[in-house]
C-alpha positions as CSV (number, residue, x, y, z in Angstrom):
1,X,21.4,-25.1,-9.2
2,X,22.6,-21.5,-8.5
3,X,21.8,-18.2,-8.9
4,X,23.8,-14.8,-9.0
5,X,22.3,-12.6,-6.1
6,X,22.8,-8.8,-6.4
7,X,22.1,-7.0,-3.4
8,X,22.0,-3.4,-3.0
9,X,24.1,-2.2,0.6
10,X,23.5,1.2,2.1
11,X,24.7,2.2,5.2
12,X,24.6,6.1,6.4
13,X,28.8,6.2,6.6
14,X,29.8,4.2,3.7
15,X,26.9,5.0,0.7
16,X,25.8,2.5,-1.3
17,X,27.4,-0.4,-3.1
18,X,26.1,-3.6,-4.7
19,X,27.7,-7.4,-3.3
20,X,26.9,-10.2,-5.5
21,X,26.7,-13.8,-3.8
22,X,26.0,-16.3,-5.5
23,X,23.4,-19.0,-3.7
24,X,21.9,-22.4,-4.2
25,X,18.2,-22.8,-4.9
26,X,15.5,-25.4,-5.8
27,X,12.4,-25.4,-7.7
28,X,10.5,-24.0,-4.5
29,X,13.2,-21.6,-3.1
30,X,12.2,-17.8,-2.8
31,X,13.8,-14.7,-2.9
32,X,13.6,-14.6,0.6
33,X,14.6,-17.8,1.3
34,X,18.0,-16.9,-0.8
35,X,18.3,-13.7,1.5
36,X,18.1,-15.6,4.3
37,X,20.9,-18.4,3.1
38,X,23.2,-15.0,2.5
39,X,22.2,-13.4,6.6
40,X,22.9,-16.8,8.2
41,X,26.1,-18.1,6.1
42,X,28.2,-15.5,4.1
43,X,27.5,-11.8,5.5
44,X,25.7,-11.4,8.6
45,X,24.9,-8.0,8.1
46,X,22.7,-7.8,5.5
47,X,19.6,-5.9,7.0
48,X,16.4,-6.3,5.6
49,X,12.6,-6.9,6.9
50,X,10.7,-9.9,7.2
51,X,8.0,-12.1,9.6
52,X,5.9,-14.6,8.1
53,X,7.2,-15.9,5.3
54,X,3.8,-16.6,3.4
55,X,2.6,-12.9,2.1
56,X,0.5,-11.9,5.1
57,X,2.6,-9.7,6.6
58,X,4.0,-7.6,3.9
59,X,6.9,-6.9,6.0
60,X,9.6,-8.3,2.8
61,X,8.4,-5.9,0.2
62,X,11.7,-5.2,-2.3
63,X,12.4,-4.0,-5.6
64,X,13.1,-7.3,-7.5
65,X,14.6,-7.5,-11.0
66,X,13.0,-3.7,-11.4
67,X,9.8,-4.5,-10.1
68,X,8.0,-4.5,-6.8
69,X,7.3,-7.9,-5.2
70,X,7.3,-9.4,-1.9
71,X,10.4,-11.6,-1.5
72,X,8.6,-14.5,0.2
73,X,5.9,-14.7,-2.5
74,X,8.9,-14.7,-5.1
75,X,10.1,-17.3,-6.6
76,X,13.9,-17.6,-8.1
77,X,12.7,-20.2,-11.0
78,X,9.9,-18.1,-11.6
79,X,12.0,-15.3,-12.7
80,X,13.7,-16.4,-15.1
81,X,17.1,-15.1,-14.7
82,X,20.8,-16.2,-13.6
83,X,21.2,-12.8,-11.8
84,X,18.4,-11.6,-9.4
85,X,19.2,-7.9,-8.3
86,X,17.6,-7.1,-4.9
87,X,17.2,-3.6,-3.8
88,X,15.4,-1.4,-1.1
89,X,11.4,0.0,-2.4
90,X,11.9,3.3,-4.2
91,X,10.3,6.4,-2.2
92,X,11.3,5.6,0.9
93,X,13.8,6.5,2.8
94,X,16.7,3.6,3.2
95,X,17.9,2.8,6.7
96,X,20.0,0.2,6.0
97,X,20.2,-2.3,2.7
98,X,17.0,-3.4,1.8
99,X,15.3,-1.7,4.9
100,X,13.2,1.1,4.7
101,X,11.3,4.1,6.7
102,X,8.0,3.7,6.9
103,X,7.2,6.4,8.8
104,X,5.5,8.6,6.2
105,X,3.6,5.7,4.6
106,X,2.1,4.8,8.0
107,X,1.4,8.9,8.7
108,X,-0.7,9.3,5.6
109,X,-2.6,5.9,6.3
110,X,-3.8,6.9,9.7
111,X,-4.4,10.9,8.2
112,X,-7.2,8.7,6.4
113,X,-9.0,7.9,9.1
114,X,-8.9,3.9,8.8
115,X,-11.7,3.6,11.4
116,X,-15.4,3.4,11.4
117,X,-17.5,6.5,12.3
118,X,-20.7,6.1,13.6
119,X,-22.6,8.5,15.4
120,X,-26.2,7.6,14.9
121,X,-28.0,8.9,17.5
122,X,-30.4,5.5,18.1
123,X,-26.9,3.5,19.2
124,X,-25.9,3.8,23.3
125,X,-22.1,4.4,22.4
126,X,-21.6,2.9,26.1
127,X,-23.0,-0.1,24.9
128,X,-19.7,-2.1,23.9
129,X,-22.1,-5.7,22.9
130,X,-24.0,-3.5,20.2
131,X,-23.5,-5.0,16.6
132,X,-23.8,-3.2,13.7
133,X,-25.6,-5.5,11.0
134,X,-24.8,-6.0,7.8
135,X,-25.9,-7.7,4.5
136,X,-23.6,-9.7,2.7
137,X,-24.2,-7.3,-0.2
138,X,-22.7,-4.7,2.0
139,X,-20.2,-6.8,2.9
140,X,-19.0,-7.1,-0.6
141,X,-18.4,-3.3,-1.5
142,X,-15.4,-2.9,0.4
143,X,-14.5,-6.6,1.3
144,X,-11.7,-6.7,-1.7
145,X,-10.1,-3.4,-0.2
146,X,-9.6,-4.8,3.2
147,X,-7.1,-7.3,2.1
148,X,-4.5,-4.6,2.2
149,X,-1.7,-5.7,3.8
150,X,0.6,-2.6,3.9
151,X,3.2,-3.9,2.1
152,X,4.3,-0.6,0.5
153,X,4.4,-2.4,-2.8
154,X,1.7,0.3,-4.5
155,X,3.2,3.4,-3.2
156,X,6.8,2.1,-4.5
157,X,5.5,1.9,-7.7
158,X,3.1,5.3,-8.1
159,X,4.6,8.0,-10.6
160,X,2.7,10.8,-8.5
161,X,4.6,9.6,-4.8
162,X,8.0,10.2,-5.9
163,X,6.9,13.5,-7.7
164,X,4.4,15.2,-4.6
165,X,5.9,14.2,-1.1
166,X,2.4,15.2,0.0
167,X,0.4,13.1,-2.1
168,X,-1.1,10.1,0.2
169,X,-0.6,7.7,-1.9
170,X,-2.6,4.7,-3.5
171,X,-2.8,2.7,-0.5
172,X,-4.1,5.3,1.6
173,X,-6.7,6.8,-0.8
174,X,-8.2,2.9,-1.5
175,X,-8.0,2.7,2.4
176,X,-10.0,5.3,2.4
177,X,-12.6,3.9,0.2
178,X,-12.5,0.6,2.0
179,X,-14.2,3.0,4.8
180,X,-16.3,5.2,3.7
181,X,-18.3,2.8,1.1
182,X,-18.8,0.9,4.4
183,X,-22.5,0.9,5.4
184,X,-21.3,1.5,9.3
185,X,-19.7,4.4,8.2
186,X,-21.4,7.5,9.0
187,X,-18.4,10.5,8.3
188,X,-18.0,10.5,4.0
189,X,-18.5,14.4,3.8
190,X,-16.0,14.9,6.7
191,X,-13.4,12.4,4.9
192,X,-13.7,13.7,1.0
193,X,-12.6,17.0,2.3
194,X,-9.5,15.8,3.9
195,X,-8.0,14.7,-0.3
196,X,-10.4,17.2,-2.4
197,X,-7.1,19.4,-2.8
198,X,-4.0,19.8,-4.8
199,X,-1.9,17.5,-3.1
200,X,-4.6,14.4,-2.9
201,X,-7.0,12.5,-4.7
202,X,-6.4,14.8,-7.9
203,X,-3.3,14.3,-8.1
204,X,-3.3,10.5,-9.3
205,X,-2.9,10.3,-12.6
206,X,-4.2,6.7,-13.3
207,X,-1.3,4.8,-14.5
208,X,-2.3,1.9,-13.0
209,X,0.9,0.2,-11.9
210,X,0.1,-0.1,-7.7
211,X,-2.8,-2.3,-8.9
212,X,0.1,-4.2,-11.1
213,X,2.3,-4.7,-8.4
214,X,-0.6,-5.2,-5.5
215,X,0.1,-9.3,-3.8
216,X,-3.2,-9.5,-2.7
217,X,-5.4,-8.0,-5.8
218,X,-7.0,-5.2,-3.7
219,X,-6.6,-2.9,-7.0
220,X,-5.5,0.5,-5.5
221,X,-6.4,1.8,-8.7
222,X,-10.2,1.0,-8.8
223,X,-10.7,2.5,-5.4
224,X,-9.4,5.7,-6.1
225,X,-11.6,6.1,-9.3
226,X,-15.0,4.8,-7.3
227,X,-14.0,7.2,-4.5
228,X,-13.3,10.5,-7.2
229,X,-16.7,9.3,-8.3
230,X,-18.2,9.7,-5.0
231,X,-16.6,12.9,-4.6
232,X,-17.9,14.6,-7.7
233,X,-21.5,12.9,-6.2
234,X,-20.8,15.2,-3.4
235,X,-19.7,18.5,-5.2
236,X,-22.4,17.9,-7.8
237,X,-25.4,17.9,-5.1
238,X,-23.2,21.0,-3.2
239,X,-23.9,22.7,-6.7
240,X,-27.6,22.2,-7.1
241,X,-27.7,23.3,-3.9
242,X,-25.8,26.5,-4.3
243,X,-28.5,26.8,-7.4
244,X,-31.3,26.5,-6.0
245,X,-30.5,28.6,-3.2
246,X,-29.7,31.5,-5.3
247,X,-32.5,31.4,-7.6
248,X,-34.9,31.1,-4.2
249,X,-33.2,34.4,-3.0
């Protein structure tokens, strides 16, 4: 069997074109895999990303017949089609082909703080064989959010990214989450107020697809709704607060 492969080129100089190639594949073969057959035997200089081949890394993330998938977790017979049309994730920046910049996708991730903070005062921070214990309860609240695997898939497919350049995006917003719901955790004031503007956690307008297109079910989604929840939590006691302060005075 055979298959059509369409394969968006970009290069800086010459624009961008698409090269069809058409490629043998069995029941098993992936996207990737037909990639790869094109790099090592018809045109050398296809550029693209890719490491472990079995949806860990999320380093082969593509736009794939429209839609964002990994390549190696993509099967050709699964598809459906005589013609699979490869091209580079949509708001990125493309260096080359199917590659893309990353550089602002990482940027917001780490602006998110993707680390726990913990300054409890009964902890010797010098003390680098302290454990923080935790029940598996605990465990559970943010356990599905730490599958995240970077893949870019989520913020390819958000409405709100390609509208607000400074919108974080889903993955960093349900990175977020992942941390502060985490009982070690000690800083959820200090990281609310880094997206309670504008340009953040407002700005998502629900549609849902970076859960649609997420590999590894972490449902971007779902974390950005629990953590607007939290952040009302927080405005609402700031409130009563306010209240109660005024009518004491």
């Amino acid at each position: 069997m055979s298959v059509n492969l369409k394969i968006l080129r970009y290069s800086p100089k010459e624009g961008k074109r698409y090269d069809t190639f058409e490629v043998p594949y069995q029941r098993w073969t992936t996207v990737l895999d037909a990639l790869l057959y094109v790099k090592a035997y018809v045109d050398h200089s296809l550029a693209l990303r890719y490491s472990c081949r079995m949806a860990s890394c999320g380093s082969c993330g593509m736009l794939i017949n429209g839609k964002p998938r990994l390549a190696c977790y993509t099967k050709i017979s699964e598809l459906n089609s005589n013609e699979i049309i490869c091209e580079p994730l949509p708001n990125f920046p493309i260096i080359r082909d199917l590659a893309t910049n990353f550089d602002r996708f990482f940027t917001n991730h780490k602006n998110m703080m993707p680390y726990i903070i913990n300054e409890k005062t009964d902890r010797k921070m010098d003390d680098i064989h302290r454990e923080f214990i935790q029940k598996p309860d605990e465990v559970e609240k943010y356990l599905q959010f730490s599958y995240c695997i970077k893949c870019g898939l989520c913020y390819a497919a958000c409405p709100t990214t390609a509208m607000d350049k400074e919108f974080p995006g889903p993955q960093a917003l349900a990175q977020m989450y992942r941390y502060m719901i985490d009982s070690r955790d000690q800083a959820s004031r200090k990281r609310l107020e880094i997206i309670d503007n504008r340009h953040g956690i407002w700005r998502c307008h629900f549609a849902g697809s970076c859960s649609n297109v997420c590999p590894k079910g972490v449902d971007p989604a779902l974390g950005i709704q629990l953590l607007r929840s939290y952040l009302l939590g927080f405005s609402k006691k700031g409130e009563e607060k306010a209240v109660l302060y005024i009518s004491s005075h």
